[in-house]
Every structure is written in structure tokens, then in C-alpha cells.
C-alpha positions, 0 to 999 in steps of 0.5 A: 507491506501490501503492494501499491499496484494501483492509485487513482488513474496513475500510472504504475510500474506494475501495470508494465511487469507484474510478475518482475516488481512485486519480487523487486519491491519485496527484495529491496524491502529485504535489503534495505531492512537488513542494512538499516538493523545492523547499522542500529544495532552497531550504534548501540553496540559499536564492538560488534561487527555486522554480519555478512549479507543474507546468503540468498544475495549473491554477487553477480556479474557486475562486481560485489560492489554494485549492492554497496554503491545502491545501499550507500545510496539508499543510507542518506534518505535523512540527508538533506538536498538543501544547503543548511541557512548559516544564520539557522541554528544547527540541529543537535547531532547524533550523539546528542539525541536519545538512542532510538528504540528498534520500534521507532527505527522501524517505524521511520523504516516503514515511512521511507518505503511508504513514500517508495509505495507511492512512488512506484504507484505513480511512476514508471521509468519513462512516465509520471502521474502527479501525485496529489499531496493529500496520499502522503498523509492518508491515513487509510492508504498508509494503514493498508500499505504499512500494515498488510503482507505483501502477498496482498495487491492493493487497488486503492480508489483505481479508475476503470474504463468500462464501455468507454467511459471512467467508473471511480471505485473504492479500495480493493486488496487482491489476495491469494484466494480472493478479492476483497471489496472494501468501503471505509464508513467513517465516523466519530467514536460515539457514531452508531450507524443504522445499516439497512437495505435502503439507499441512505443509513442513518448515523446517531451521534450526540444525540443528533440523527444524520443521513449517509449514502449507502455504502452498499452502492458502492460495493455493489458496483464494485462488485458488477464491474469485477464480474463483467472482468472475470467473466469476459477474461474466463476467470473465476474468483471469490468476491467479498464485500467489506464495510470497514467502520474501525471507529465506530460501531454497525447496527446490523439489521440487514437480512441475507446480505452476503457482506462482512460488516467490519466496526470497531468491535471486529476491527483489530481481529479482522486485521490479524486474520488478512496478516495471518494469511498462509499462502504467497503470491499464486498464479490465478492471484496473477492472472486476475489482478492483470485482468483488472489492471488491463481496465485501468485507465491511465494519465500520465505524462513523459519524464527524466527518471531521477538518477538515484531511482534509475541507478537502484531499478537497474541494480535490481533487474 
């Protein structure tokens, strides 16, 4: 799971500490898996017994039950805050449904961290940003988050303060070798877009010809902006430009462009090639994505951090 570091103009705990959460993030994920396997796998096999914790998880100076406690804690995510209505018909228990399959017990697993993701993007210990409600069913957002390795940093729509004022980006995901800009050109299955230099390609769908802007423009500002950054910082970094069109098909008739034109034909390999990418998270990946992140603008506002959150971060320090 690519690291959610940055949403819209949140404020994100990785703006505070890059180097400490990307390894916290990947060991509770770690943790939370393990525990949720094992506890699948004695469900359908109650004669086995879980094995001991991943060795890498020693016990520390609190005492070994501290790991329990915040696990306990993280085991009642199906638990509901809210009283049962008496006059409500109860929900069939555990031992009436069907027996989960490890795929789905995996997917449930994603979404739970998927709602961590955002939290993390859109929080800090002291301060919050209010999430709007349209991230938790953004389908391209829980696509990069769910389905990208963690020594990828996502940027998804930031907000960067250059020569003071706010310029709205597109999606970056920071890897270890280099930045990739990303513009999602959107359309119906039978959508085949006409790419061209000009300032507006055209769509053909059902027999109809439509306009769309560019999506040159905004990888080309995207690009601008990443530049001024790394140069003022004195860094050098690979830029790639991406158009992402995964249900419909790109009819390229541009010349020299040094761009990767992304359509439905090329998606699911282009996806295998970010997955498959050898290398984990590098110094100069660090460097830079700091560099961007000191540009994000922030609004954020004073909060009490919920208690089960704070208990978990301060288990994980």
C-alpha cells in the first residue's frame, strides 16, 4: 500500500516526521495482517493454535503485554459504537454466516487500513483537517493506496504554495528512482480519445465528437512546479509524465512528446510494472519528497486525538 503523505491541503503526520511513519505505517500494517490471518485461520481450523509473534517484534521495556492491549484494540474494528435499537431485528451472528474466503478477509483488511490511509493524511496528534466525504468512495484514490507498494509516496490532488499563492495539482506517486506525474483521462468503454498538441483533444463516443481540455496542461505544470523545487533545493530527479485512461483507448498522433500515454490497452501491465519495482524506500526518494512537502500549503485546525489512535501511535514510537 503506497503511502498517503499528502491530500489536497490536509495536514499530514508525514509533513512532521518522514523518516519515522512511512516504517510505522508498514509495521502496523504487518502486525495487523498477521493477527487478522491467524485469527482466519483458527476460525476455520479451531484445533490449531496461533504461532508466535514475527520475531522482528520484540518486547520492549513496557512489558509484552502492551502489543496485546493495542492489538485487542485494533481486533473490534466490526464492532459497532452504537447501541443496538431493541425493536431492530438482530444481525445473523458468526456461526450463521458463510465462512469467509482469505480473499475477502483480505479485502476487508485492505479497507480498514484504506480508512487509516486517510486518517493519517488528514491528521496529525494535535491538529486535524476535515476530510471531505467524497475520498472515502474515491475509487482512483483507494486504487493507488490499495494497489501500489509501499516504497511508493502518493501526492494525490496536493496544494503547493509557489510565489505566494496555491497552484492545485494532479496525483504524483514518488518512487524510488523517480517522480511520476499522473493525469486520469476519464471516459465510458467505447471512448476513444484523439490526443494532439492543441489545447483541447477530442472524445469520440456513440457517434458523438466531444471536446476535453488537455490533459497536457496539467502535467506540464505539474512538471514546472517539481522543477523550480528541485532546483532551488539543488536535487536532480527523473520527472515522468503519465496520462492514465484505464477505460478507454488513446489515439496517439502526437510527435516527440516525451510522455507515457497510459489506455486501457496498457493499463494492467503498466500496474504490474510500478508493483514489481525492486528497490525500497532510498535516501534521495527522501530528500526530495521533503523538498515537495515543505511547498504543501496546510489548513488545519486544533484537536483532542481519539484515545484508541493515541494509545496505538504511542505503542509504535
Amino acid at each position: 500500500m503506497a503511502h498517503l503523505i499528502k491530500l489536497e491541503d490536509y495536514i499530514s503526520r508525514y509533513q512532521f516526521d518522514l523518516h519515522r511513519y512511512p516504517s510505522q505505517f508498514s509495521r502496523m500494517k504487518k502486525e495487523r495482517w498477521y493477527y487478522v490471518k491467524s485469527e482466519w485461520e483458527q476460525a476455520r481450523h479451531p484445533s490449531l493454535q496461533v504461532e508466535d509473534e514475527p520475531e522482528e517484534e520484540e518486547a520492549g521495556s513496557k512489558g509484552e503485554g502492551i502489543f496485546s492491549q493495542a492489538l485487542q484494540r485494533l481486533k473490534g474494528w466490526r464492532r459497532s459504537a452504537v447501541e443496538e435499537d431493541p425493536w431492530e431485528e438482530a444481525p445473523p451472528s458468526d456461526d450463521e454466516l458463510p465462512p469467509k474466503s482469505l480473499e475477502q478477509v483480505k479485502q476487508e483488511f485492505l479497507d480498514e487500513l484504506y480508512k487509516s490511509q486517510l486518517r493519517w493524511a488528514s491528521s496529525s496528534l494535535l491538529e486535524e483537517s476535515t476530510l471531505h466525504p467524497r475520498y472515502k468512495a474515491d475509487k482512483w484514490l483507494r486504487f493507488f493506496c490499495q494497489h501500489i507498494p509501499d516504497n511508493y509516496f502518493l501526492l494525490y490532488k496536493p496544494v503547493l504554495f509557489m510565489k505566494k499563492a496555491p497552484i492545485e495539482l494532479d496525483i504524483m506517486l514518488i518512487s524510488p528512482t523517480e517522480i511520476i506525474c499522473l493525469t486520469m483521462l476519464e471516459g465510458s468503454e467505447l471512448s476513444v480519445f484523439e490526443a494532439s498538441s492543441d489545447r483541447f483533444w477530442i472524445e469520440y463516443v456513440d457517434k458523438t465528437r466531444k471536446k476535453r481540455v488537455s490533459p497536457l496542461i496539467s502535467l506540464g505544470r505539474m512538471s514546472r512546479v517539481l522543477t523550480t523545487i528541485l532546483e532551488e533545493a539543488g536535487l536532480s530527479y527523473p520527472i515522468r509524465k503519465v496520462v492514465l485512461s484505464p477505460s478507454s483507448m488513446i489515439d496517439h498522433k502526437l510527435q516527440g512528446a516525451k510522455l507515457d500515454l497510459i489506455d486501457r490497452r496498457g493499463f494492467d501491465a503498466w500496474h504490474q510494472r510500478l508493483r514489481k519495482h525492486p528497490s525500497p524506500l532510498k535516501h534521495q526518494q527522501m530528500k526530495v519528497t521533503a523538498a515537495i512537502l515543505s511547498y504543501c500549503h496546510t489548513v488545519s485546525s486544533e484537536t483532542v486525538q481519539e484515545d484508541d489512535e493515541q494509545f496505538i501511535d504511542e505503542q509504535l514510537k
